[in-house]
C-alpha positions in Angstrom: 0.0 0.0 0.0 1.5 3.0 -0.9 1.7 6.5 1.4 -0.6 9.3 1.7 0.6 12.2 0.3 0.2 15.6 2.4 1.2 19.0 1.5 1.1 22.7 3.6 0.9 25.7 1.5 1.7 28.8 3.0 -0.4 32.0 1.6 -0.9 35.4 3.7 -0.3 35.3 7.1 2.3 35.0 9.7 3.4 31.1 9.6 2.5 30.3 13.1 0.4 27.5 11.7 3.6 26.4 10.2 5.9 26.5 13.1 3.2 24.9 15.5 3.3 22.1 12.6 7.1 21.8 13.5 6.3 21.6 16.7 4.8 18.3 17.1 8.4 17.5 17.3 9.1 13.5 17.4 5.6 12.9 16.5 6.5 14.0 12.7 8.1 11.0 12.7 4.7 8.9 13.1 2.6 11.2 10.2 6.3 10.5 8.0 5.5 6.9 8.5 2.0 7.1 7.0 2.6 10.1 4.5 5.2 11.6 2.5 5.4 15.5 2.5 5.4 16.4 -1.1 5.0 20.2 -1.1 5.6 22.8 1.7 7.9 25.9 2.6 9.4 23.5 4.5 10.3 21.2 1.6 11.9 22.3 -1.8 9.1 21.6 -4.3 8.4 24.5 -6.7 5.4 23.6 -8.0 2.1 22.1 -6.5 1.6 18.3 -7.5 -0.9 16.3 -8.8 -3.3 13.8 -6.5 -2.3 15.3 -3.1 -4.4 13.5 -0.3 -4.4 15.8 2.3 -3.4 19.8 1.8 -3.2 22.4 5.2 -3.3 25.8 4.3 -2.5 28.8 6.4 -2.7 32.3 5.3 -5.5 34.4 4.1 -6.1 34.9 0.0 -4.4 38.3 -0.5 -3.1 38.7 -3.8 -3.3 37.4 -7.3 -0.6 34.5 -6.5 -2.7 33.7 -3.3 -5.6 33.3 -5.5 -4.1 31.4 -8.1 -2.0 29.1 -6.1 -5.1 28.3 -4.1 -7.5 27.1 -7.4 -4.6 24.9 -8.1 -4.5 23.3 -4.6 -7.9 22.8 -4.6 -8.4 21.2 -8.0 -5.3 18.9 -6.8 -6.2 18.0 -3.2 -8.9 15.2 -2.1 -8.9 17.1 1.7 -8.6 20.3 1.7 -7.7 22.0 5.3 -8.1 25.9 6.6 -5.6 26.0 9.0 -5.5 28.5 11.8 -7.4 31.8 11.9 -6.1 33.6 8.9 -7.2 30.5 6.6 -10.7 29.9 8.7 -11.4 34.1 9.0 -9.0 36.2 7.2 -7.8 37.2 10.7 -5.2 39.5 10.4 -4.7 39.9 6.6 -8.5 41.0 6.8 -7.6 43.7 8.6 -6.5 45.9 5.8 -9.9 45.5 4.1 -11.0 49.0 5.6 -8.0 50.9 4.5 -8.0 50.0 0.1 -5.6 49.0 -1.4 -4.1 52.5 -2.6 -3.8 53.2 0.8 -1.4 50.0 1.8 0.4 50.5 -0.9 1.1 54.1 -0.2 1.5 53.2 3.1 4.5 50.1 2.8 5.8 51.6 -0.3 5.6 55.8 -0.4 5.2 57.2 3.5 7.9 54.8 5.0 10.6 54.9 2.5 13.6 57.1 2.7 15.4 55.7 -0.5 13.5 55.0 -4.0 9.4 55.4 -2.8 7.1 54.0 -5.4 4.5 50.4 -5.8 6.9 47.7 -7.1 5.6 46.3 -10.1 7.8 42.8 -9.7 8.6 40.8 -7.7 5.9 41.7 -4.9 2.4 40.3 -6.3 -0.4 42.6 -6.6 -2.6 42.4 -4.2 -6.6 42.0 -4.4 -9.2 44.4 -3.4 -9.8 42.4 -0.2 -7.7 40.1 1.9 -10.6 37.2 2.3 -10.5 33.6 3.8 -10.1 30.7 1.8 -13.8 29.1 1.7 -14.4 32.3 -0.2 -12.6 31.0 -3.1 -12.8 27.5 -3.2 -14.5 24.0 -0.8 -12.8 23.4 1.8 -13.5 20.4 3.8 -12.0 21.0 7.5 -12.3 24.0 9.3 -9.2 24.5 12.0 -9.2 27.7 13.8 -6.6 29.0 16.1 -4.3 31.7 16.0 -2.1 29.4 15.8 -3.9 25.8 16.3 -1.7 23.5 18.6 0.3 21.5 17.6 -1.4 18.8 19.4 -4.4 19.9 17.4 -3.0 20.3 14.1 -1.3 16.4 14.9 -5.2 15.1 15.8 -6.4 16.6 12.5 -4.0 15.0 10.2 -3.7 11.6 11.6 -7.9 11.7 12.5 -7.5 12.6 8.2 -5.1 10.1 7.6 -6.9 7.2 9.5 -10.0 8.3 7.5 -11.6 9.7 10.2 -13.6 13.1 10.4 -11.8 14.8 13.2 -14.0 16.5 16.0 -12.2 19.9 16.0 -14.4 21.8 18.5 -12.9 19.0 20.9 -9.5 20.6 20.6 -10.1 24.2 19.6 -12.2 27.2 19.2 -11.9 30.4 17.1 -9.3 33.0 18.9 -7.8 30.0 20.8 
């Protein structure tokens, strides 16, 4: 029988999810047994793969890349997982809904700049009118708030996913735990 194959994406937010991910410590070793990690920040794969079994994403959908990167995920992922607050809410992200975007950019790019002020047109993607969470976009089959989740939560969700299981997340967290 061959591995299940998880991956994390990594969108707008903070990476909290992503170190309490790390932070299940030894017990990695027991989701490496049953999956292989083929696509993360925390892996060197450039490009999302086909027939992924089980996707966590943290971060909010911000930009263009955000929004692109997440159709991709979805249309490649059996389980798809919001992961922490930013995913589940927009969270933080969210809060620059109220400003526009002229007035980020003028913000980050024109009033606090000493040297060269002006909207980079590379490199930085552009961003969308509104940061918004990722059930906005696309399905999204597990809901996993926290700011971050555990990692004693985030451990119960994938191996709950991984055993086939639905996992009972309001018995290990709440939104703005």
């Amino acid at each position: 029988m061959s591995k299940a194959r998880i991956a994390t994406v990594w969108l707008d937010g903070c990476s909290g999810c992503h170190m309490s991910f790390l932070d299940m410590d030894e017990r990695l070793l027991d989701i490496a047994a049953a999956a292989d990690l083929v696509y993360s920040p925390l892996v060197d794969a450039k490009e999302f793969p086909e027939n992924v079994d089980l996707t966590l994403v943290e971060g909010a959908v911000s930009s263009e890349e955000d929004l692109h990167k997440i159709k991709i995920v979805r249309e490649r992922t059996k389980i798809l997982v919001s992961l922490g607050d930013c995913a589940v809410t927009a969270n933080v992200p969210g809060m620059r809904n109220s400003f526009g975007v002229k007035a980020v950019y003028d913000r980050a790019y024109r009033e606090n700049v000493t040297f060269d002020p002006g909207i980079p047109n590379q490199v930085v993607p552009a961003l969308l009118p509104t940061s918004r969470p990722v059930h906005e976009f696309v399905n999204v089959d597990v809901f996993v708030p926290g700011c971050p989740p555990s990692a004693d939560t985030i451990h119960y969700v994938v191996t709950e996913l991984l055993a086939g299981r639905n996992p009972d997340v309001g018995l290990k967290t709440r939104f703005g735990s």
